[in-house]
N, C-alpha and C positions, 0 to 999 in steps of 0.2 A: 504493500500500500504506500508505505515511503516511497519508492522508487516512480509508482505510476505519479505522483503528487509531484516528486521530483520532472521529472519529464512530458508531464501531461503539456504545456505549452509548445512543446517540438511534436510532441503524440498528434496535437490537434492541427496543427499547421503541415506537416508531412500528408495526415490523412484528405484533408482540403488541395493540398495542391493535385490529390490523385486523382481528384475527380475534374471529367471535361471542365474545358474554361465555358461559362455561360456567355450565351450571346450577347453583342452587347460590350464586353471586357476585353480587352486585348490580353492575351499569356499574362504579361509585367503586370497588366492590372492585380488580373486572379492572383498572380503569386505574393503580390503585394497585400493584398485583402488576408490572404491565409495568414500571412507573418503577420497582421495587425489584429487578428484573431486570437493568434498564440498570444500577444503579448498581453492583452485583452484576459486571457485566460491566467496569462501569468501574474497579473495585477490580482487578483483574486483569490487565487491559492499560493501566491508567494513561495514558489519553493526557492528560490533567493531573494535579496534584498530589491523592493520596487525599483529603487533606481536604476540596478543592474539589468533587472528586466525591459524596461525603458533601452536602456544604453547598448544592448543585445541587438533587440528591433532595429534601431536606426544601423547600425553596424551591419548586420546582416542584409536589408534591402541596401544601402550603397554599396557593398562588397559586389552585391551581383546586380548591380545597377539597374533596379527596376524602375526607377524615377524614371531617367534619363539616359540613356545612351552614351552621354560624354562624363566621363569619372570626375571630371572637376563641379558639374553641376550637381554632381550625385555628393560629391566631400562639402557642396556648399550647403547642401539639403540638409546634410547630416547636421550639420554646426549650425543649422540659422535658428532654433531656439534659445541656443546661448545667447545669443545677440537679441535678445525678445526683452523689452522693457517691461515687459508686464514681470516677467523671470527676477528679474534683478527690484522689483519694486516688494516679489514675496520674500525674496534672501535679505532685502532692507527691515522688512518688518518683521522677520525672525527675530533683527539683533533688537529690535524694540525692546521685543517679549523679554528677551537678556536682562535688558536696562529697568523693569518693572523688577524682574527676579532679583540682580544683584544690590538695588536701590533700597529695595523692602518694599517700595511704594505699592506695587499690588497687594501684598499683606496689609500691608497700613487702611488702605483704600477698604478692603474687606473689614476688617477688625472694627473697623469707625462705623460701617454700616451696622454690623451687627451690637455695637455698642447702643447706638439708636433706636433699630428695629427690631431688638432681639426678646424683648419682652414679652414676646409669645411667640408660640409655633407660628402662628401666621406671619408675625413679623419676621422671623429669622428666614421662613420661605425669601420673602421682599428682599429680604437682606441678602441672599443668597444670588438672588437675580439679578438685583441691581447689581453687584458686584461683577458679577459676569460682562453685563449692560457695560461698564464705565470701561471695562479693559476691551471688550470689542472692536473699536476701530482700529485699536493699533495692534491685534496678536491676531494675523489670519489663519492660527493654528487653532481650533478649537479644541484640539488636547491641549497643547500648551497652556489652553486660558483658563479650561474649565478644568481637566484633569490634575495638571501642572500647578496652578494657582489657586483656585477656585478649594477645589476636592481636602489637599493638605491642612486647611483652615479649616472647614464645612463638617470634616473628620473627627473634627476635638469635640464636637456639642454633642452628636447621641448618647456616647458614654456619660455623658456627666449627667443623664438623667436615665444611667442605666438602660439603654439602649444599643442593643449588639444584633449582630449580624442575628448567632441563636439564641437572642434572648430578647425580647421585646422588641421586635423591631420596627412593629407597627405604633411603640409608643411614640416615637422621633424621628428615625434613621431612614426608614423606608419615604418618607415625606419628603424630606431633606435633600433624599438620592435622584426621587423622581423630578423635582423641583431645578435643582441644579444641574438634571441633564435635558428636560424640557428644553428650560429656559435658554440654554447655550443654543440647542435648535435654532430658538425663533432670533436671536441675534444674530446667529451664523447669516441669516437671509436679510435680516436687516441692513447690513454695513455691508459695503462692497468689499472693504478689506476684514472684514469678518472670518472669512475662511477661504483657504486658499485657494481651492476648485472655481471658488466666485471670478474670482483673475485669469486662471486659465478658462475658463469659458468666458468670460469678457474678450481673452483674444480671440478662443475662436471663435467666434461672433465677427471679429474684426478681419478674421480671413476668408469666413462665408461670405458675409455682406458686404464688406467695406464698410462697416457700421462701428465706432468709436462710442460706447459708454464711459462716461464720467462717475468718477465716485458722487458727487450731486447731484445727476441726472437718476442713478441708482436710490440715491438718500430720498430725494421729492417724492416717489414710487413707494420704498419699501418700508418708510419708518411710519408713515399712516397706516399702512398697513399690518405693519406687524406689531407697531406699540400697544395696541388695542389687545392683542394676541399674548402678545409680552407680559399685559397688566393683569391679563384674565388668568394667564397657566398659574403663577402660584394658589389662588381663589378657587381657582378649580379644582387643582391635587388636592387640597385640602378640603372640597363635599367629597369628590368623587373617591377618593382615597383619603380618607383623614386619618390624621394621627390622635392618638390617644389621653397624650401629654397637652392640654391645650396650651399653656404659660411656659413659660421658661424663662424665672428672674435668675438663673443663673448666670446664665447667656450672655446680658451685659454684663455683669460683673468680669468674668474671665475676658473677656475680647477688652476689659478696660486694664485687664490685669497685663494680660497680655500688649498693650498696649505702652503701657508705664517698662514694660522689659525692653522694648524698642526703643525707648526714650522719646525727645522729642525729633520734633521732622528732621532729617539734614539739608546739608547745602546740595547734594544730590539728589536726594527727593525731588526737593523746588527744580531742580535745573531738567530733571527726566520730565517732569510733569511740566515743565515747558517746551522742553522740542517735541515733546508728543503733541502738545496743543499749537505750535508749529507746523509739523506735519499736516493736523487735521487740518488746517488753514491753508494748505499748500493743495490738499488733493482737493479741499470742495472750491477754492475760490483761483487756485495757479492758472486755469487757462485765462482769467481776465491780466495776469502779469507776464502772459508769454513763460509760465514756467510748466512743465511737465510734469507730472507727480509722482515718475521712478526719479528722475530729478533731483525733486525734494528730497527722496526717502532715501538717498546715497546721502546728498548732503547732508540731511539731518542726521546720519548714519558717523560720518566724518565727524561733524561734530561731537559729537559722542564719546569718538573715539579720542580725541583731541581734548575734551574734557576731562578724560577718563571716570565715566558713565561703566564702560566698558575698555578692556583693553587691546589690543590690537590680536595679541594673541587670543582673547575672546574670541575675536571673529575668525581667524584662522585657523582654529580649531572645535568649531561648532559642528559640530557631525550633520544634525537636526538640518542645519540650515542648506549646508553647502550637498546634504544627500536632496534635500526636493530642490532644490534649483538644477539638477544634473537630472534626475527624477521629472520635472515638468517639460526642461528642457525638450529631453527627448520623444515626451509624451507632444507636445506642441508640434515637433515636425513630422512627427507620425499620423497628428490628426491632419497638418495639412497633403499629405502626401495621399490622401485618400480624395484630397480634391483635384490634384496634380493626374493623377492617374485614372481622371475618371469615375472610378468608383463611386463617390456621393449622387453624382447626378445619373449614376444609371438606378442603384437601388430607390431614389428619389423619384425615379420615373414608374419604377417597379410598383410602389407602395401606394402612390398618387392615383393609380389605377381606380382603385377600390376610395379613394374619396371624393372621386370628381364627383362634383354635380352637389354637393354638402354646400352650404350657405359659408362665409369664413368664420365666424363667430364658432360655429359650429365646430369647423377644424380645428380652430384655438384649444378651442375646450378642450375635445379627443386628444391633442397633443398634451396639453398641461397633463391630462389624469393617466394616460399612458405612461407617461414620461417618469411622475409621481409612481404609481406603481411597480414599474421592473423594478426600483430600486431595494425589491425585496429579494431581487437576484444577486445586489452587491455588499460586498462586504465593504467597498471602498469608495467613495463620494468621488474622490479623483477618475478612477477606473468607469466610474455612469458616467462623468462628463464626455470623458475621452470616448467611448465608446457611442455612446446614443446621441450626443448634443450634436455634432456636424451632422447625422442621420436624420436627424428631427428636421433641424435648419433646412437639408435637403429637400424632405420630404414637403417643408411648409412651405418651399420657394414657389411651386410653382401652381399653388391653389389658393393663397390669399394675395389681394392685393399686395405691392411693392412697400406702399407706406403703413403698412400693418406689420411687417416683417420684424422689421426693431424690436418692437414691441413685443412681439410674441418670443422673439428671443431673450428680452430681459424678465419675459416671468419664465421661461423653463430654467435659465439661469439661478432668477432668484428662491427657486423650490428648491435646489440642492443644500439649503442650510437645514429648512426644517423637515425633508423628508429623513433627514438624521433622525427621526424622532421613532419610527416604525418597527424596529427592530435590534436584539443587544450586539446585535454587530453593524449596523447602517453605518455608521460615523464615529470618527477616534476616540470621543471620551466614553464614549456606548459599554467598551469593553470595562473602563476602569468603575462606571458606577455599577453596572449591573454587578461584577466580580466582585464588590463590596458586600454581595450575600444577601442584602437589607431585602431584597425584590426579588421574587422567584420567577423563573422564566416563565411559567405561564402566565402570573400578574403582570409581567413586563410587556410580554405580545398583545396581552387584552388592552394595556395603557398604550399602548403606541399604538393601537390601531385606532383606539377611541381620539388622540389627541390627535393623530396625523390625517385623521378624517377632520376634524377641526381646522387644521390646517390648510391642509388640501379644500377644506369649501372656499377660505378664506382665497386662496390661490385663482379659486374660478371665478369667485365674486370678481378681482379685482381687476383678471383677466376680461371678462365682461365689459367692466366700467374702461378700460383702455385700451380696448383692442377693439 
């Protein structure tokens, strides 16, 4: 069974090329589509690390020059995602997440919420969310924000009112868990730099259409929509699943206690929580200053470094950061080599069959709630982008009007934060709260399918009102 897991991406890619090429596909196409299949498959059952499996693909279709004919355009294909700003703006705001971590400031940030709101199970819910909420726009990892930051804090409170994994869990812990990985969901879709598939589909957006999303253009769209969504999850966990423990004065007291060990704020603190508020200023308002917003996120990145926020060796030796920029990289010119070769616009032609003559509105919708559901096929938010998103885009090219296109690309885009919420493996903090024990997998499948339907109505509402 190791073995077949180990090799099941070359399994599945060998067996595809044996079969005829479909009409329609030139050879290079087919053999192109098989290897982006494998890889596809390799993202998902990881029998090496994603990145590797990424860096494989692109290696092996230039090797045998399925792009192109000429090997220098095939070595340029291979390398034109490293050169992708959108790449270098997710490797900027890894080292954010850094500057939060070694600052304290995402501790502090949390600690003060819950000194506030901690006064009851409901409030420490709020407390928990919001916390999430404030580090959102600058951590597009939503392990790192909610797992990484969020989870280590959130961890201290069930025990202290005797709440454990096998012992009471429904007094505190179970409420807590579902709260804090809801919640990350419906931010992940809020913020464009929320989570980092958000970016990679933003580009490939920008390689289907020609179509450029701004982090503001994103924000106008998604934060109506989801703060509403955002206000309601903790309120809801709490009829729908409530905790047993209603109050919790203890709550503040330790997050004050805890607080008084950090001391007060430093001169690091203040300076992280101003080039993140920097940044923020950079991605919503830079194109009225002619600045970029990978731009910004280096420069503010420099700075950092220069202040020592972080140190230089930080960043050169960030595993995290510098595995998904090599990891997106390659997944980026793999999706576009699917438009290169063809392939998008023949299965687009294939699928379109069967919706012609559907009103667009119509199509919108079929797309959102398709789109929304396979994701119970993926273990990885990255791996549905790469896969189904230029698919979709394809298929919606050429059955709704031109100026509906956008549009319809920035809701399938922005469902990939909260369809996180479906399943204990949909998205990366998924693994760390459900493995807290607090939540039994069948209670976990009932709440994700109950919330992500919530979600997902949400998704069509809003798909409706803009498209």
């Amino acid at each position: 069974m190791e073995y077949l897991k180990k090799f099941s991406p070359i399994i599945v890619t060998v067996l595809m090329t044996l079969f005829p090429t479909p009409e329609g596909l030139t050879p290079q196409a087919w053999y192109f589509l098989a290897i982006f299949v494998g890889v596809v498959v390799g993202l998902i059952v990881e029998p090496v690390p994603a990145a590797l499996v990424g860096l494989a693909g692109v290696a092996v279709v230039a090797m045998f020059g399925l792009v192109d004919p000429s090997a220098t355009v095939n070595r340029n294909w291979m390398l034109s995602g490293f050169g992708n700003g959108v790449i270098w703006l997710i490797f900027s705001a890894f080292m954010f997440a850094l500057g939060y971590k070694k600052t304290g400031l995402g501790k502090r940030i949390s600690l003060i919420l819950i000194k506030y709101l901690g006064k009851s199970t409901l409030g420490l819910g709020y407390a928990v969310a919001f916390s999430d909420a404030v580090l959102a726009p600058f951590m597009p990892s939503n392990t790192a924000r909610s797992a990484g930051t969020i989870y280590p804090v959130a961890s201290n409170i069930p025990p202290m009112f005797d709440s454990y994994a096998d012992k009471n869990p429904r007094k505190m812990g179970a409420y807590l868990c579902w709260v804090a990985f809801a919640s990350t969901c419906v931010t992940s879709s809020m913020f464009l730099t929320a989570l980092a598939p958000n970016l990679l589909a933003v580009d490939l957006i920008q390689q289907s259409l020609g179509v450029s999303l701004q982090w503001g253009e994103w924000a106008s769209i998604m934060i109506p929509t989801m703060l509403p969504l955002f206000l309601l999850t903790p309120w809801l966990a709490y009829v729908i699943y409530p905790p047993t423990q209603k109050v919790s004065p203890e709550a503040p007291v330790w997050a004050t206690d805890e607080l008084r060990k950090m001391g007060p704020v430093s001169s690091k603190e203040f300076l992280m929580l101003g080039y993140a508020v920097l940044a923020l200023v950079f991605w919503i308002f830079g194109k009225q200053f002619g600045v970029n917003g990978t731009v910004a996120a280096v420069f503010v990145l420099t700075l950092m470094v220069l202040s020592d926020i972080i140190t230089w060796e930080d960043v050169i030796t960030n595993k995290g950061a510098w595995n998904v920029l090599v990891w997106f990289a390659t997944l980026v010119a793999m999706a576009s080599g699917l438009k290169k070769t063809g392939v998008l616009t023949w299965i687009g032609d294939l699928v379109s069959v069967y919706l012609q003559g559907l009103p667009a509105g119509t199509v919108a919708i079929m797309l959102i709630l398709l789109f929304f559901v396979l994701h119970y096929f993926f273990a990885s938010t990255t791996a549905h982008t790469t896969a189904l998103l230029p698919l979709f885009l394809a298929i919606a090219g050429p059955l709704v009007p031109s100026d509906m296109l956008p549009r319809i690309a920035l809701m399938l885009a922005a469902s990939l934060g909260v369809m996180g919420v479906i399943t204990p493996y949909a998205t990366g903090p998924a693994p760390i709260w459900y493995g807290a024990g607090f939540i039994s997998q069948a209670r976990w499948w009932g709440l994700g399918a109950l919330f992500g339907s919530l979600y997902l109505a949400a998704m069509v509402i809003v798909t409706l009102l803009y498209v």
